[in-house]
VOPAGU-2260 file (C-alpha; in pm, 1 decimal, decimal comma):
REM VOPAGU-2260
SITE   aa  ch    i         X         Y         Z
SITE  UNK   A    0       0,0       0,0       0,0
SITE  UNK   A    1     125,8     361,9    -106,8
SITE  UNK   A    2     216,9     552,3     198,2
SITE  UNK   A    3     379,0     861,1     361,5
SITE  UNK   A    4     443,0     937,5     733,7
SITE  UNK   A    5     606,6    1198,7     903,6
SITE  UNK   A    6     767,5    1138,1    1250,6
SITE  UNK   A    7    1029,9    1349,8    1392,3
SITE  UNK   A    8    1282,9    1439,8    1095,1
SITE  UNK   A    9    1221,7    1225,7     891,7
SITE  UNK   A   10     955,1    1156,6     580,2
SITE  UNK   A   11     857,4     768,5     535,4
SITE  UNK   A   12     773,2     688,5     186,0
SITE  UNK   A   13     639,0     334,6     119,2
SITE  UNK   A   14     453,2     119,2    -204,9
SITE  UNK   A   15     470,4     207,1    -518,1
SITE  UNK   A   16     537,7     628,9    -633,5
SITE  UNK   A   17     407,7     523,5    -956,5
SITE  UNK   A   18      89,4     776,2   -1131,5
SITE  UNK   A   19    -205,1     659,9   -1033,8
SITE  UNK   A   20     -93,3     655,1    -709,0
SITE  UNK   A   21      89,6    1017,1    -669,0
SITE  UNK   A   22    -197,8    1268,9    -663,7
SITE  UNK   A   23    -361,4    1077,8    -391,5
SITE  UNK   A   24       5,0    1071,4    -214,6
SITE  UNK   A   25      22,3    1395,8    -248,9
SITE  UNK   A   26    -271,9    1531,0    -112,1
SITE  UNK   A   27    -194,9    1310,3     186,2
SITE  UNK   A   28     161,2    1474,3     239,2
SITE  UNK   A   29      19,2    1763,0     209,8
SITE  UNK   A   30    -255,5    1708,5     504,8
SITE  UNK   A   31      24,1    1519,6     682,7
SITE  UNK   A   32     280,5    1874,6     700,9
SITE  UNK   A   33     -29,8    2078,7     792,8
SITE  UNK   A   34      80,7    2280,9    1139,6
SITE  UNK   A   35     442,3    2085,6    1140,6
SITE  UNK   A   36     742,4    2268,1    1090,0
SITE  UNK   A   37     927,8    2223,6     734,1
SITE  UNK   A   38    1280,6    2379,5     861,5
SITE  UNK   A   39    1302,9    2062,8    1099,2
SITE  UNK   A   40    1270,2    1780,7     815,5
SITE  UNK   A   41    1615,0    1681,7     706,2
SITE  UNK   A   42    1534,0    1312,2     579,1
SITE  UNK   A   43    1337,5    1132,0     352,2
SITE  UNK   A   44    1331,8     723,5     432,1
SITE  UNK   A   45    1305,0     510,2      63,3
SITE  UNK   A   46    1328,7     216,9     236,8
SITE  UNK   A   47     955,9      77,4     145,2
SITE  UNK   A   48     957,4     206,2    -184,2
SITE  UNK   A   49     890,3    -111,0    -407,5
SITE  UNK   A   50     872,6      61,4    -744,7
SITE  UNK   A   51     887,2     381,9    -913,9
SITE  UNK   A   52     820,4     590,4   -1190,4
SITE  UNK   A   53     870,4     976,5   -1348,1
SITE  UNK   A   54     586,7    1095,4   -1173,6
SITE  UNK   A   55     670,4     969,6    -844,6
SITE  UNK   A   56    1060,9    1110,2    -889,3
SITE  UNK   A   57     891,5    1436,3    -972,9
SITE  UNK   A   58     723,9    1392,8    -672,4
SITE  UNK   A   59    1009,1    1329,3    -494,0
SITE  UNK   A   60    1213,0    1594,5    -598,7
SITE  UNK   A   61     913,3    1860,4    -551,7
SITE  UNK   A   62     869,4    1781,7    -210,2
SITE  UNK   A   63    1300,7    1835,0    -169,0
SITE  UNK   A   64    1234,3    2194,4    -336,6
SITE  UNK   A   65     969,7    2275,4     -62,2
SITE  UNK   A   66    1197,4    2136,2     221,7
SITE  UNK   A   67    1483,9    2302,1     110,1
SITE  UNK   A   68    1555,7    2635,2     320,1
SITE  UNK   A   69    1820,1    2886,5     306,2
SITE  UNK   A   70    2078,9    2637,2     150,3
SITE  UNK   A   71    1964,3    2340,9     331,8
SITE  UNK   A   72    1986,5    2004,7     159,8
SITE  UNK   A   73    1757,9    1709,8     199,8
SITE  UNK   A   74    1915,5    1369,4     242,8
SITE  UNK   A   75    1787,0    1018,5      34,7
SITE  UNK   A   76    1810,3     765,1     311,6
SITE  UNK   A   77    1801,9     394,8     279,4
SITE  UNK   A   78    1718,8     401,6    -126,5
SITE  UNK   A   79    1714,6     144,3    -272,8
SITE  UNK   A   80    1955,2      29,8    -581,8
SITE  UNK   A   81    1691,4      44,0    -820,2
SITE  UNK   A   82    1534,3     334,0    -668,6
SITE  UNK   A   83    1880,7     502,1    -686,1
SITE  UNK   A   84    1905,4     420,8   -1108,7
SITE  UNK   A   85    1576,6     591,7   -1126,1
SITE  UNK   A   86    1586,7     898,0    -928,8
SITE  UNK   A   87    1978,8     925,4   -1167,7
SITE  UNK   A   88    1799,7     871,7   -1499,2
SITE  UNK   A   89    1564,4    1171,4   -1403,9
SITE  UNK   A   90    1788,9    1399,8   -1178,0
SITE  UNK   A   91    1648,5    1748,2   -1184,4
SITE  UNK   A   92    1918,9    1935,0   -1032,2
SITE  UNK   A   93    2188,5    2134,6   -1220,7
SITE  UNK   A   94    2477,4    1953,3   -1273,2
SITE  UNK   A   95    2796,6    2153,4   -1375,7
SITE  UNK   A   96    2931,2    2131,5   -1723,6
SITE  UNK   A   97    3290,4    2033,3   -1733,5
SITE  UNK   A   98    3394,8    2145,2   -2101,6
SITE  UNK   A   99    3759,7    2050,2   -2240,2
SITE  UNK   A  100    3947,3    2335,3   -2324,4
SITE  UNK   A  101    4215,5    2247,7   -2623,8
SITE  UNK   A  102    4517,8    2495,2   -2603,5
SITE  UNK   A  103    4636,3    2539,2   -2951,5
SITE  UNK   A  104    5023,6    2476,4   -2993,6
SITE  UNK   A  105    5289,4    2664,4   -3119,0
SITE  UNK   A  106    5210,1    2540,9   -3477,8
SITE  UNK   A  107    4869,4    2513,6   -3489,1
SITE  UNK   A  108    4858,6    2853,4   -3416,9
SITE  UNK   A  109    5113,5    2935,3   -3693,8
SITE  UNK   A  110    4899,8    2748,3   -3969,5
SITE  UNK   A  111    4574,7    2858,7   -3888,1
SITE  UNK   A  112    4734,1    3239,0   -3952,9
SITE  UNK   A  113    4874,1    3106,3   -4223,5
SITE  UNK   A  114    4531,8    2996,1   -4356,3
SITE  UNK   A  115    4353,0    3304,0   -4286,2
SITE  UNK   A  116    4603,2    3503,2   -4466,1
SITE  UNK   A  117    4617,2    3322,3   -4726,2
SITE  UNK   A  118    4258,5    3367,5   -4765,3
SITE  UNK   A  119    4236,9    3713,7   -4733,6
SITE  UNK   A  120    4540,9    3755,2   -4959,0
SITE  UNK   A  121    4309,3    3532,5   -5239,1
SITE  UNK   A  122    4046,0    3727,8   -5203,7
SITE  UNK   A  123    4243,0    4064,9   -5229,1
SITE  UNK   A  124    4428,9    3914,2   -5528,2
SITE  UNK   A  125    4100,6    3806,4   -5667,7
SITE  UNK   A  126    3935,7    4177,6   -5603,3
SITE  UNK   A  127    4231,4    4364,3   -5753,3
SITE  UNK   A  128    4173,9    4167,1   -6079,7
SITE  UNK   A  129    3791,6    4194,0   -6134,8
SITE  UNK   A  130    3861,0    4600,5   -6052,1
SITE  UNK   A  131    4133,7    4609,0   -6308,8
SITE  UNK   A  132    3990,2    4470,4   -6550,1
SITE  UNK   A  133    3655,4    4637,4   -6560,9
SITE  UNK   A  134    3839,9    4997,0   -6513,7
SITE  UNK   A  135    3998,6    4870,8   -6860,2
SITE  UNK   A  136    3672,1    4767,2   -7025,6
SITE  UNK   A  137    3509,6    5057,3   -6929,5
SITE  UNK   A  138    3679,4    5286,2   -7121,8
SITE  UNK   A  139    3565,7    5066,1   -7422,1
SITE  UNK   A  140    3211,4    4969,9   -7357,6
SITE  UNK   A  141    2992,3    5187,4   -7166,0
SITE  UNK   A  142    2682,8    4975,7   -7090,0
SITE  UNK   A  143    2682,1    4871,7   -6699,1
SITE  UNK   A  144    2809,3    5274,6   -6552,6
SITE  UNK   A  145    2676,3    5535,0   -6459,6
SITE  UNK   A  146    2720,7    5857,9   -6729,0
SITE  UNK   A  147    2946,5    6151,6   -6560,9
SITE  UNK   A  148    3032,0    5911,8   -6312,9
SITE  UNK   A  149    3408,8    5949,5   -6411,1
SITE  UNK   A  150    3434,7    6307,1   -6413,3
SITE  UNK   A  151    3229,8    6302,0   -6059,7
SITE  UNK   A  152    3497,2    6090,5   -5888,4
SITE  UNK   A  153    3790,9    6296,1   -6051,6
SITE  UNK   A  154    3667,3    6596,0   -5963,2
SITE  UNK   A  155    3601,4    6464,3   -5608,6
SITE  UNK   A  156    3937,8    6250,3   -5544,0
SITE  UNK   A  157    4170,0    6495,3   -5770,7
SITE  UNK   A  158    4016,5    6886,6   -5780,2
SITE  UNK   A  159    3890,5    6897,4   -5413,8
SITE  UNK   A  160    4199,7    6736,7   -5286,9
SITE  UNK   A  161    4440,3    6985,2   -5431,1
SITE  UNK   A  162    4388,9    7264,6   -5124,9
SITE  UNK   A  163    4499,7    7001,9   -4815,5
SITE  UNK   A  164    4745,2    6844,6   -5068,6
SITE  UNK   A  165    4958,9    7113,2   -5153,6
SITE  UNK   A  166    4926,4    7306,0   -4815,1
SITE  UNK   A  167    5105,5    6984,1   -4708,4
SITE  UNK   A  168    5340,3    6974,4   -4954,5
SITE  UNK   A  169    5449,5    7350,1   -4871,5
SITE  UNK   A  170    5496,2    7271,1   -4509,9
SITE  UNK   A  171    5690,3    6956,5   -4632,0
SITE  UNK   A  172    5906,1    7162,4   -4830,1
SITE  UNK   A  173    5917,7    7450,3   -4595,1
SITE  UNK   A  174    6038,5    7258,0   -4287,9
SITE  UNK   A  175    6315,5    7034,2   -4464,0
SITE  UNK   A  176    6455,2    7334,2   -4625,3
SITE  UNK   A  177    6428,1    7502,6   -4293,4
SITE  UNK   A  178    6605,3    7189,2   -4121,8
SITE  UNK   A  179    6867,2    7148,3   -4343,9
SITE  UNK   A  180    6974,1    7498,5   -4423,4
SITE  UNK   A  181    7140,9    7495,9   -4087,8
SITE  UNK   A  182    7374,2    7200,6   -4125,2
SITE  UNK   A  183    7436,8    7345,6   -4459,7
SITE  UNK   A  184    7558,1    7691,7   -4380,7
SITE  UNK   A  185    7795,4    7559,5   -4165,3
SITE  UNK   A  186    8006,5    7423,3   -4495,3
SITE  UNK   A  187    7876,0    7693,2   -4694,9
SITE  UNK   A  188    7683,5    7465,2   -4911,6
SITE  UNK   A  189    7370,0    7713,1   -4929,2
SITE  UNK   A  190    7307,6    7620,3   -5289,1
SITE  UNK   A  191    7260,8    7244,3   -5212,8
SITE  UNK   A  192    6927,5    7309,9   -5032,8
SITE  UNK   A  193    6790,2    7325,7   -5424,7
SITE  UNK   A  194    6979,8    6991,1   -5481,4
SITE  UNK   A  195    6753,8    6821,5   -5156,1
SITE  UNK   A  196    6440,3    6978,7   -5176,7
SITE  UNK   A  197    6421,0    6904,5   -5543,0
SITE  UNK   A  198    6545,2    6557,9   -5506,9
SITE  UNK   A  199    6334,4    6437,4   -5210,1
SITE  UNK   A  200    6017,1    6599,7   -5308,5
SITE  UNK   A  201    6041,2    6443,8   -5675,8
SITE  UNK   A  202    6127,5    6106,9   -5579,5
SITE  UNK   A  203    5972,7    6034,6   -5221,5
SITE  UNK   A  204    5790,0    6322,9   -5013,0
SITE  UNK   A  205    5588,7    6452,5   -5329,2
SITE  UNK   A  206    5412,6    6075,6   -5392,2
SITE  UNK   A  207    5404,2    5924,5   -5061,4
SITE  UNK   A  208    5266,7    6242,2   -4901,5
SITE  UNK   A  209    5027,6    6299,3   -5113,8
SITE  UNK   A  210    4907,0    5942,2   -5092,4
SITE  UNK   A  211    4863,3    5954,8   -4715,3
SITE  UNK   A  212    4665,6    6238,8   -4772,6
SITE  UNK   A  213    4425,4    6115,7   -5048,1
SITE  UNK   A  214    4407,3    5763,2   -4812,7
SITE  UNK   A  215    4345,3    5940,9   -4536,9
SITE  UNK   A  216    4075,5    6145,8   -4729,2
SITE  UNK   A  217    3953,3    5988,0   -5024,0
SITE  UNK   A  218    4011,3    5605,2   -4931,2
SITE  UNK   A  219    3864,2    5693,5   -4618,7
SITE  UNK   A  220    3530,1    5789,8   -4818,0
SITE  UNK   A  221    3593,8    5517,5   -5031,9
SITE  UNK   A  222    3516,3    5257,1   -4767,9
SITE  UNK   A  223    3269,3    5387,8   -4625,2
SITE  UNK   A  224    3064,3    5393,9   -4925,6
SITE  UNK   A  225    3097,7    5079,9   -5024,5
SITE  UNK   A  226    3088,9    4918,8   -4652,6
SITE  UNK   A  227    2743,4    5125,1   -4656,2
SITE  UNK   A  228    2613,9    4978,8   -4931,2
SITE  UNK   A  229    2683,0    4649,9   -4824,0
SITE  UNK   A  230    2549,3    4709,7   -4501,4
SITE  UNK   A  231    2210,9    4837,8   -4672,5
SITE  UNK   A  232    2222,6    4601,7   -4986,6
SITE  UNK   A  233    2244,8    4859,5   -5173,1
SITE  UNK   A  234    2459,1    4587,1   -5382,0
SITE  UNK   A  235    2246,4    4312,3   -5376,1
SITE  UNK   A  236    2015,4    4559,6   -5532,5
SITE  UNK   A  237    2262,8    4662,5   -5819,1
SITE  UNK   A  238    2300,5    4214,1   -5866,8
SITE  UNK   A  239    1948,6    4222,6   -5921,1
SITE  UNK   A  240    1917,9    4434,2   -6171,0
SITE  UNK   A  241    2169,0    4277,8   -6390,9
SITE  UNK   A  242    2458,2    4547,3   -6322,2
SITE  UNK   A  243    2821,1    4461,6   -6180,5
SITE  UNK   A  244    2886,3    4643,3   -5838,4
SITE  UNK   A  245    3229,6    4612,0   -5921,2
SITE  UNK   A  246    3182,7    4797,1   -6248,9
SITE  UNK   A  247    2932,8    5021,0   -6144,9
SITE  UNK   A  248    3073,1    5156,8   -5868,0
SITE  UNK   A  249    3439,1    5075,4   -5796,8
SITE  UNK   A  250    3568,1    5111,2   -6157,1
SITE  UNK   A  251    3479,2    5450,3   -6201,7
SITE  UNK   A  252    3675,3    5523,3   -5902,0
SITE  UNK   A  253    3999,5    5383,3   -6002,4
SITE  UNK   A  254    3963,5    5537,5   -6344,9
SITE  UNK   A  255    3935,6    5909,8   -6144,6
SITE  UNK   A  256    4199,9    5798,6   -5875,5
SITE  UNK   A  257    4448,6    5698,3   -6158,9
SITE  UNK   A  258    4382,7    5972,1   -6402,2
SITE  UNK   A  259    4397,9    6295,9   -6082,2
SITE  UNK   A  260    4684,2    6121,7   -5865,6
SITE  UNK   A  261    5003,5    6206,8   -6096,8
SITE  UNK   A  262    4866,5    6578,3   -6099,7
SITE  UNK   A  263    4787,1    6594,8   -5758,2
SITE  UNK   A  264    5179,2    6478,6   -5735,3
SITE  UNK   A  265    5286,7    6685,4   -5988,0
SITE  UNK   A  266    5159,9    6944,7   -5776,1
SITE  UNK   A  267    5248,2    6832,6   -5443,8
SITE  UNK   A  268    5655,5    6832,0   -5592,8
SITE  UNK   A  269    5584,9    7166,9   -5749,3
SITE  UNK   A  270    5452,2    7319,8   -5434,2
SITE  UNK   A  271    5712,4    7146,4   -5212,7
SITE  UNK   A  272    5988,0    7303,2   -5384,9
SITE  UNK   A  273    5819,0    7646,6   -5363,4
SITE  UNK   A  274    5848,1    7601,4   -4985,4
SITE  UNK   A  275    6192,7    7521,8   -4976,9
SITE  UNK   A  276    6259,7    7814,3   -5245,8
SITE  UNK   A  277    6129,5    8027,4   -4975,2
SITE  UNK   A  278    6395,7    7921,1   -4718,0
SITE  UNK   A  279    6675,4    7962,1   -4977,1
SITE  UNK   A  280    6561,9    8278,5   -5040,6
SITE  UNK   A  281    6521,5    8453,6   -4751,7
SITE  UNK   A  282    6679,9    8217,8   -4467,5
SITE  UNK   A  283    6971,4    8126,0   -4686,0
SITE  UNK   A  284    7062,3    8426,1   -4899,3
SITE  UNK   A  285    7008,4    8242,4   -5200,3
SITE  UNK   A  286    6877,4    8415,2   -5573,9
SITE  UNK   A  287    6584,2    8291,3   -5786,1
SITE  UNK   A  288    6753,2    8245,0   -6051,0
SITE  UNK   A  289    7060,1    8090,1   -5854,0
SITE  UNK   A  290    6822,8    7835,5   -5695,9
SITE  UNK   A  291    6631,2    7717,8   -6005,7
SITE  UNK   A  292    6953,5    7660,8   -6235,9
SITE  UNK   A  293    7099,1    7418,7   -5964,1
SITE  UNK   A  294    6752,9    7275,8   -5894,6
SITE  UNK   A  295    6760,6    7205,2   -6336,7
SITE  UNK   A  296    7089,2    7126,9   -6314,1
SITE  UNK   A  297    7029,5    6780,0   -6040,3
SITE  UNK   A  298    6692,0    6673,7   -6145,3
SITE  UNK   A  299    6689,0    6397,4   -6394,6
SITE  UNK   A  300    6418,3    6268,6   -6598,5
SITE  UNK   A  301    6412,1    5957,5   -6399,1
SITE  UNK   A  302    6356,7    6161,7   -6077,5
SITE  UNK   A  303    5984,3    6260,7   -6241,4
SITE  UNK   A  304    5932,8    5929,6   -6393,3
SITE  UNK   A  305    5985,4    5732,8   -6098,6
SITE  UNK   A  306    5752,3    5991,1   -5852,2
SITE  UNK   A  307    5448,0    5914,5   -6127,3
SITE  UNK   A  308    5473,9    5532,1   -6137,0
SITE  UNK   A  309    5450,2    5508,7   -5779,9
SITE  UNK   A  310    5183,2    5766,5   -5792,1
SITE  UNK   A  311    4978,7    5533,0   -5972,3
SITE  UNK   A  312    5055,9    5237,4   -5807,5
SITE  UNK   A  313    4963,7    5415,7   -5471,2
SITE  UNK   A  314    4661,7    5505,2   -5609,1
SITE  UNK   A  315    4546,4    5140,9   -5707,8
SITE  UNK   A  316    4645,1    5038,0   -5335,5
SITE  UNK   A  317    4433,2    5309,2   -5178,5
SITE  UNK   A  318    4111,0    5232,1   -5363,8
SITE  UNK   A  319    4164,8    4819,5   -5408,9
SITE  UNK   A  320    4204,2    4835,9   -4974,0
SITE  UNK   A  321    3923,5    5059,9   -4929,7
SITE  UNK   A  322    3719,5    4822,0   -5183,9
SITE  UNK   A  323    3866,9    4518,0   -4982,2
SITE  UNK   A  324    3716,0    4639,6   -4638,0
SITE  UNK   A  325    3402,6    4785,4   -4766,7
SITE  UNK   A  326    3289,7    4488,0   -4913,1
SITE  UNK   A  327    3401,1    4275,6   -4611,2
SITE  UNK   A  328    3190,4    4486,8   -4376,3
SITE  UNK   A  329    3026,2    4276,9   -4054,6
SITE  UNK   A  330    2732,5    4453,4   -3834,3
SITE  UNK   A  331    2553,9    4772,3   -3876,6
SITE  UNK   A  332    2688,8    5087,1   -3856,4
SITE  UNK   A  333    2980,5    5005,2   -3611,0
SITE  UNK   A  334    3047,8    4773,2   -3879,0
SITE  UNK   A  335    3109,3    5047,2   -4132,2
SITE  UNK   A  336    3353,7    5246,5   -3884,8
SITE  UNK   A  337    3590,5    4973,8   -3797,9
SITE  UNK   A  338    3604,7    4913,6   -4217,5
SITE  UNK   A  339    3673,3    5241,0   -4267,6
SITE  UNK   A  340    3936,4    5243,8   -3953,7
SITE  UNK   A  341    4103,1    4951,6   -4090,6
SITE  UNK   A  342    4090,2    5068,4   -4512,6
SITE  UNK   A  343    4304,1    5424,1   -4341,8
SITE  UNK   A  344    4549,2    5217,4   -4171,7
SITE  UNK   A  345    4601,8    4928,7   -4406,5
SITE  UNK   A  346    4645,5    5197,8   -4697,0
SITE  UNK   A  347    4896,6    5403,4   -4534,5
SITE  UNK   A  348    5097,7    5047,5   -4428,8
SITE  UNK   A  349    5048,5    4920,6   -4779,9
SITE  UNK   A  350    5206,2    5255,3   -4940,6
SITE  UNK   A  351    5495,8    5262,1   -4755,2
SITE  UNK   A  352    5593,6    4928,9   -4784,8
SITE  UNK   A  353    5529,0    4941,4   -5142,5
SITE  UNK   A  354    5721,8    5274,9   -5154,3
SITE  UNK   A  355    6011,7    5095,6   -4991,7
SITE  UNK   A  356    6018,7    4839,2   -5258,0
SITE  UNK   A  357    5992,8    5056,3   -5548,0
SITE  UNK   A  358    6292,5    5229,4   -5368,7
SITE  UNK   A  359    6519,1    4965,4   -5343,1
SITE  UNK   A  360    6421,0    4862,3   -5737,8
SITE  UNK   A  361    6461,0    5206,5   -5861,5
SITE  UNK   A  362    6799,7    5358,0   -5661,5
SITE  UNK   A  363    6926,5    5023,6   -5566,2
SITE  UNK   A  364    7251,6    5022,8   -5816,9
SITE  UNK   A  365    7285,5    5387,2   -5876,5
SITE  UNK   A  366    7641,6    5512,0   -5853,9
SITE  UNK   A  367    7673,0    5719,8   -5541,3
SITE  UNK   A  368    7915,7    6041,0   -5764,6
């Protein structure tokens, strides 16, 4: 017979906790703890327990939640094995998760960067082809782009770049002139300041400076466009109506960025040596016309040459990065800042190295006199 008793600290539970008998069990324990105190029950006897299903380990475990007081734990006494493989099967209680944590080694770690480098660098490689190639087709076939959309993105990476560009270059020219004019006085090598400021600003402060400045600007404005877009599928859009993203919007900009860069630099190197013509001139004691013929006489033709090609390939970093991120964007609008973050500093980093390459390929082997 299904039973439960309550004497002293303990609860006596006896036949079988199976369904049809625990409502009727539990109405009894419930008349049975009427008026008796439920802090003072720390036991509950399975001794007579002959079987036992999920209803009567619910019914066990419920009357443990209502015993169970400020941290106190009721005990299982005398359970039987079976009993015990039941009451297991159908625990209830939380039961902490031990998870396996795998420390990567030394060379795990090596070729999974490895991996994810090598994908990024695919999918760069990939993105600098499809953007070369339709800046080429486009100035063949004109179906896919937008009309004037050339002339809008050289007028906005080239003409309204020009003011922050060459007051740079000035200051460029201005303060290297102004540094060096004192080491040269002391040898009396005043004319030489035409010699540096034309030389430096031709073949490394006129393009490298002026990059910086368009990445910072224009590369800037570049990925946040496109990350926008994304963000908005604003390109899934352009997919569905049959026209090229790539083509449509990117191409155009490499066709401005290429076309306005070697004039910006021209300009930059033009402007640079103004500001270093002013420190001859009046810091130095030099004459117009003395500075110019010695700036003619040490410029080569290779000195130009050399600032343009990098120009240009400066030009195809800053806009193939800022593509890169922008179409790479994650999340919402945060999203779009940390592209844009990333496009500036990856730009400048990619210039620079690439400037130190075309350095070592262009000056490597010249004779020193």
């Amino acid at each position: 017979m299904t039973d439960v008793r309550i004497s002293e600290n303990y609860i006596h539970l006896a036949g079988d906790l199976v369904r049809g008998q625990v409502p009727d069990l539990w109405k009894k324990y419930k008349k049975e703890m009427k008026g008796k105190d439920t802090a003072a029950i720390d036991f509950i006897d399975l001794a007579g327990v002959n079987d036992i299903d999920s209803a009567g380990i619910a019914f066990i475990y419920e009357m443990m939640d209502a015993l169970s007081h400020g941290g106190k734990s009721i005990q299982l006494i005398q359970t039987p094995d079976r009993i015990v493989s039941a009451l297991d099967a159908f625990r209830s209680e939380s039961i902490e998760k031990k998870t396996l944590t795998h420390r990567n080694s030394f060379l795990e770690n090596v070729g999974e960067r490895t991996l994810e480098v090598t994908s990024v660098l695919k999918d760069f490689m990939i993105l600098a082809a499809d953007i070369l190639y339709f800046s080429v087709l486009n100035l063949f076939d004109k179906k896919g782009q937008r009309e004037g959309s050339f002339i809008q993105q050289s007028v906005f990476i080239g003409v309204s770049a020009l003011p922050i560009v060459g007051l740079i270059s000035f200051l460029i020219g201005f303060i290297l002139a102004l540094q060096s004019a004192a080491q040269l006085r002391q040898f009396g090598a005043n004319i030489f300041v035409a010699d540096l400021i034309g030389i430096a600003m031709l073949r490394e402060m006129g393009p490298i400076m002026t990059a910086i400045v368009v990445a910072g600007r224009s590369g800037s404005s570049i990925a946040s466009e496109i990350a926008t877009m994304q963000v908005t599928e604003e390109l899934d859009a352009l997919k569905s109506m049959a026209l090229n993203p790539i083509r449509y919007v990117i191409a155009p900009k490499l066709q401005g960025i290429t076309l306005t860069m070697p004039l910006l630099t021209i300009m930059a190197d033009l402007i640079g040596i103004l500001g270093g013509f002013v420190i001859g001139v009046t810091y130095l004691g030099l004459s117009p016309s003395a500075f110019f013929n010695e700036l003619i006489t040490v410029l080569l033709m290779k000195d130009v040459i050399t600032g343009l090609i990098k120009s240009v390939l400066f030009a195809w970093i800053i806009v193939i990065v800022a593509s890169h991120y922008g179409l790479h964007v994650t999340g919402g609008a945060e999203g779009v800042g940390r592209a844009t973050t990333a496009s500036v500093v990856a730009s400048i980093f990619m210039v620079i190295v690439a400037d130190s390459i075309l350095g070592l390929l262009f000056y490597f082997n010249e004779p020193v006199f």
